[in-house]
C-alpha positions as CSV (number, residue, x, y, z in Angstrom):
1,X,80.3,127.7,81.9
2,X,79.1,127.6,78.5
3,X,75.3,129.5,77.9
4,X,74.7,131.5,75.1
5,X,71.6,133.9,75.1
6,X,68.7,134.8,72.3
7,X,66.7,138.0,72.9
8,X,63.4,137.9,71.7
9,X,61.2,141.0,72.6
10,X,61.0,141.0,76.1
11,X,62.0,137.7,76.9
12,X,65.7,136.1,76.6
13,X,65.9,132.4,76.4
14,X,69.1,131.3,78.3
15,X,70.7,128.0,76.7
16,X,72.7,126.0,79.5
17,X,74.8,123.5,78.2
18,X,75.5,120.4,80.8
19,X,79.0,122.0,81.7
20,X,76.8,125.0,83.5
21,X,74.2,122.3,85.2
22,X,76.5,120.1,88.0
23,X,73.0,118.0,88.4
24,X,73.4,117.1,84.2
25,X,77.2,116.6,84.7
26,X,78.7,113.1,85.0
27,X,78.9,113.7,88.8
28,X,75.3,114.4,88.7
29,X,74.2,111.2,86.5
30,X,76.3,108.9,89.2
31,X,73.9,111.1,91.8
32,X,70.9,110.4,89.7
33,X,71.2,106.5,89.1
34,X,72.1,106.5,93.2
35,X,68.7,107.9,94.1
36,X,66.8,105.6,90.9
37,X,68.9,102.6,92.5
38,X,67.4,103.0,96.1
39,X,63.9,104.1,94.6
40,X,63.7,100.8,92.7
41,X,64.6,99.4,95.9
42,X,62.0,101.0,97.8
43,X,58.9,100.3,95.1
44,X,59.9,96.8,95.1
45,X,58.8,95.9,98.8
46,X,55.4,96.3,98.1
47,X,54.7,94.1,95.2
48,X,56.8,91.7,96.8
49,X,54.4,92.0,100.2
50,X,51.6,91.7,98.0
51,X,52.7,88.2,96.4
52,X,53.7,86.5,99.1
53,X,50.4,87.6,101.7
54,X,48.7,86.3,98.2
55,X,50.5,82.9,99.2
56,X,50.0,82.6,102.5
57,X,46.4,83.8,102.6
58,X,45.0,81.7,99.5
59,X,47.1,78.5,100.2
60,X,44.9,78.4,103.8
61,X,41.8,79.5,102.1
62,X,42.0,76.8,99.5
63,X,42.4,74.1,101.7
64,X,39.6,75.2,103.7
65,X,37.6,75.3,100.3
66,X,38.3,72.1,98.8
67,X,38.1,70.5,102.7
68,X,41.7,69.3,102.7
69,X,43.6,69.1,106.3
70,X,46.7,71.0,106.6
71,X,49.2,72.0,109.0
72,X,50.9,75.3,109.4
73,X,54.4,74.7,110.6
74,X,57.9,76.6,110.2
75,X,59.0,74.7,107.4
76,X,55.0,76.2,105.8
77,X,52.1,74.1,105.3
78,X,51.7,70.5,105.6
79,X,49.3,68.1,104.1
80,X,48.5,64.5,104.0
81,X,49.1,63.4,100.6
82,X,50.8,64.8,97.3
83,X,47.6,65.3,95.0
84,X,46.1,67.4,97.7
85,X,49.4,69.2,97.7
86,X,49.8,69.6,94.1
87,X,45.9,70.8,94.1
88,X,46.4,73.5,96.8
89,X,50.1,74.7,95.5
90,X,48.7,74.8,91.8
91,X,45.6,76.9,92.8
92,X,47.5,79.2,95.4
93,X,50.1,79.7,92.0
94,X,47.6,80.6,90.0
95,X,45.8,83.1,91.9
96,X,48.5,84.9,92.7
97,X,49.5,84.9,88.8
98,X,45.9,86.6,88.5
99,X,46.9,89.2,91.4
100,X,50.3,90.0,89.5
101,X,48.3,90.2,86.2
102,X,45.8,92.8,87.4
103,X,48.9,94.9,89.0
104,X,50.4,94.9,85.7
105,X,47.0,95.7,83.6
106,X,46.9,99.0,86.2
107,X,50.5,99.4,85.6
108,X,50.2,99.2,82.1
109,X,47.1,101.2,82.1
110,X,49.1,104.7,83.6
111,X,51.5,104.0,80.8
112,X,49.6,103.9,77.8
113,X,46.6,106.4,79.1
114,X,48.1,108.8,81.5
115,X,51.9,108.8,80.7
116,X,52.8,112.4,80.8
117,X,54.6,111.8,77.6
118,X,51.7,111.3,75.5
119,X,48.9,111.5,77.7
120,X,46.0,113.5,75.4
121,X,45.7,117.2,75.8
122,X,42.0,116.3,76.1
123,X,42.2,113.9,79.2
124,X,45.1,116.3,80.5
125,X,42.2,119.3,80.8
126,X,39.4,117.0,82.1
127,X,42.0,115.2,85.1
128,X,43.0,119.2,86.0
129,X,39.6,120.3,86.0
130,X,38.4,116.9,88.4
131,X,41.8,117.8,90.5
132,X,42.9,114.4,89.5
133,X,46.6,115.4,88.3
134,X,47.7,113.4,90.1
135,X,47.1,110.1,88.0
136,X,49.1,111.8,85.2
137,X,52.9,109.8,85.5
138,X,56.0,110.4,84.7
139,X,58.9,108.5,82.9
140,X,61.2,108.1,86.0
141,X,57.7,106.5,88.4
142,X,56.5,104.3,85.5
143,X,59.6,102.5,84.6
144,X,60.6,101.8,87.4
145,X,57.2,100.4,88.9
146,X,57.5,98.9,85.4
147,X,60.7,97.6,85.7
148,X,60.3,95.4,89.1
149,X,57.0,94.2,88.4
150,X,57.9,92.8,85.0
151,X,60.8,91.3,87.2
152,X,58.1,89.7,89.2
153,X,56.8,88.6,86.1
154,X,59.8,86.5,85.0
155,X,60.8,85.1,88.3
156,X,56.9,83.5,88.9
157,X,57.4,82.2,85.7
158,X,60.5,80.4,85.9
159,X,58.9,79.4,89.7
160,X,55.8,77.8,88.4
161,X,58.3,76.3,85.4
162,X,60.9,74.8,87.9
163,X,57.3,73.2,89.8
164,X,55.5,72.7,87.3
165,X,59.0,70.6,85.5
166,X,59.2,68.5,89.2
167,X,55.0,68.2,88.8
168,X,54.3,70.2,92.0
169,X,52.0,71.9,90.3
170,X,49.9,71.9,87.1
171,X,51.3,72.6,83.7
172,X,48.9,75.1,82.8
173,X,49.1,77.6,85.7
174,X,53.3,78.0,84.1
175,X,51.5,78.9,80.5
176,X,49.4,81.3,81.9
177,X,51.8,82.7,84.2
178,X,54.2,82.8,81.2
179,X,51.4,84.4,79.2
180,X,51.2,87.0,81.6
181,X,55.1,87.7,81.5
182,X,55.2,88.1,77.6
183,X,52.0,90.1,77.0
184,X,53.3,92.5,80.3
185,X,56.5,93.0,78.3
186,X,55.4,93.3,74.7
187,X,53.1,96.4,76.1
188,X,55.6,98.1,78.0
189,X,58.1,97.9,75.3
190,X,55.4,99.3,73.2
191,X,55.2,102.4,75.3
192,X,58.7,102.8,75.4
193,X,58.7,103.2,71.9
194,X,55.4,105.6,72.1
195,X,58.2,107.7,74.8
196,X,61.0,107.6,71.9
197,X,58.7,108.9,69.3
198,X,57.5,112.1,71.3
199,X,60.7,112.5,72.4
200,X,61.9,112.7,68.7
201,X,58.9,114.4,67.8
202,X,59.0,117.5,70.3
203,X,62.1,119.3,68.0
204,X,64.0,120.0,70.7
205,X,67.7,119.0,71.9
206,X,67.4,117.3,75.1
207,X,71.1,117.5,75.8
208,X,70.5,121.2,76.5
209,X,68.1,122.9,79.4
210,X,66.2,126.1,78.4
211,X,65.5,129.1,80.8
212,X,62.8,131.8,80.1
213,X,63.7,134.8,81.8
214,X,61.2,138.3,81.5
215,X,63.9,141.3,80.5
216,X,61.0,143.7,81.9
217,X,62.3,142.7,85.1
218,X,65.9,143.5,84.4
């Protein structure tokens, strides 16, 4: 076990290397990505719930709105003719582009404001004293919400490209969905680099864990 200790009035600050911590040890990391793994898996069931009740839902509500007869089957929904098809699908694609793009603007929102990281001391005291900690977000919660719905992102975009390509749908609903995809990524890259800045900027070694312990007590 490798620790070395610094006595400093009446406190001693412990250094523990990662041969002393079995949870930092390469034992530890296969441990951690486990428990990441199945929490991506977890977080990834909602948004994809969300999307596809955004489907269901406004494909029936838009053919009740533009007056078009359809026909809920197994296979899905049923209509007369192709334009009224391509009308409905394009519509139903698009609003739930606009549902994925507001998810992402709150998503994005936690990151840049209330990432734990960098979040202002300022906002830090006023969230505390409204008991509202709880919006403050760490690393680990915000990349991986990140990290599927920016994976939601992609796949509706090559969707809407392979449908709007076969002209199931209209051209402009894959721009904006594309749109969506690139400005989503471009922010959360930029907070990634906002993370490796304060995590250069903090002075300390990351590779080690430090322990105060009170030597009044010993």
């Amino acid at each position: 076990m490798a620790s070395n200790s610094f006595i400093d009035g009446t406190k001693c600050i412990v250094v523990i290397s990662y041969q002393a911590c079995p949870n930092l040890s390469p034992a530890g990391e296969k441990n951690m990505f486990s428990k990441l793994l199945i929490k991506l898996i977890d977080q990834a069931i909602v948004p994809a719930v969300v999307l596809v009740s955004t489907r269901i839902v406004s494909m029936a509500l838009l053919a009740m709105y533009f007056e078009i007869p359809f026909e809920l089957t197994k296979k899905g929904f049923i209509f007369e003719g192709k334009e009224q098809y391509i009308q409905v699908n394009s519509y139903s694609m698009l609003i739930m582009t606009i549902v994925l793009a507001i998810s992402l603007s709150f998503f994005l929102l936690k990151a840049h404001v209330f990432h734990d990281t960098h979040i202002t001391p300022k906002l830090t005291a006023t969230l505390f004293s409204l008991r509202m900690q709880g919006m403050v977000q760490s690393s680990l919660d915000l990349y991986t919400k990140g990290a599927i719905w920016i994976s939601y992102a992609y796949l509706m975009t090559i969707l809407t490209g392979a449908l709007a390509l076969y002209s199931f749908i209209y051209a402009f609903v894959f721009y904006v969905t594309l749109s969506v995809a690139v400005v989503a990524s471009i922010l959360l890259v930029t907070d990634i680099e906002n993370e490796v800045k304060s995590s250069k900027d903090d002075g300390l070694d990351h590779n080690v864990t430090f322990l105060e312990v009170n030597t009044d007590q010993l």
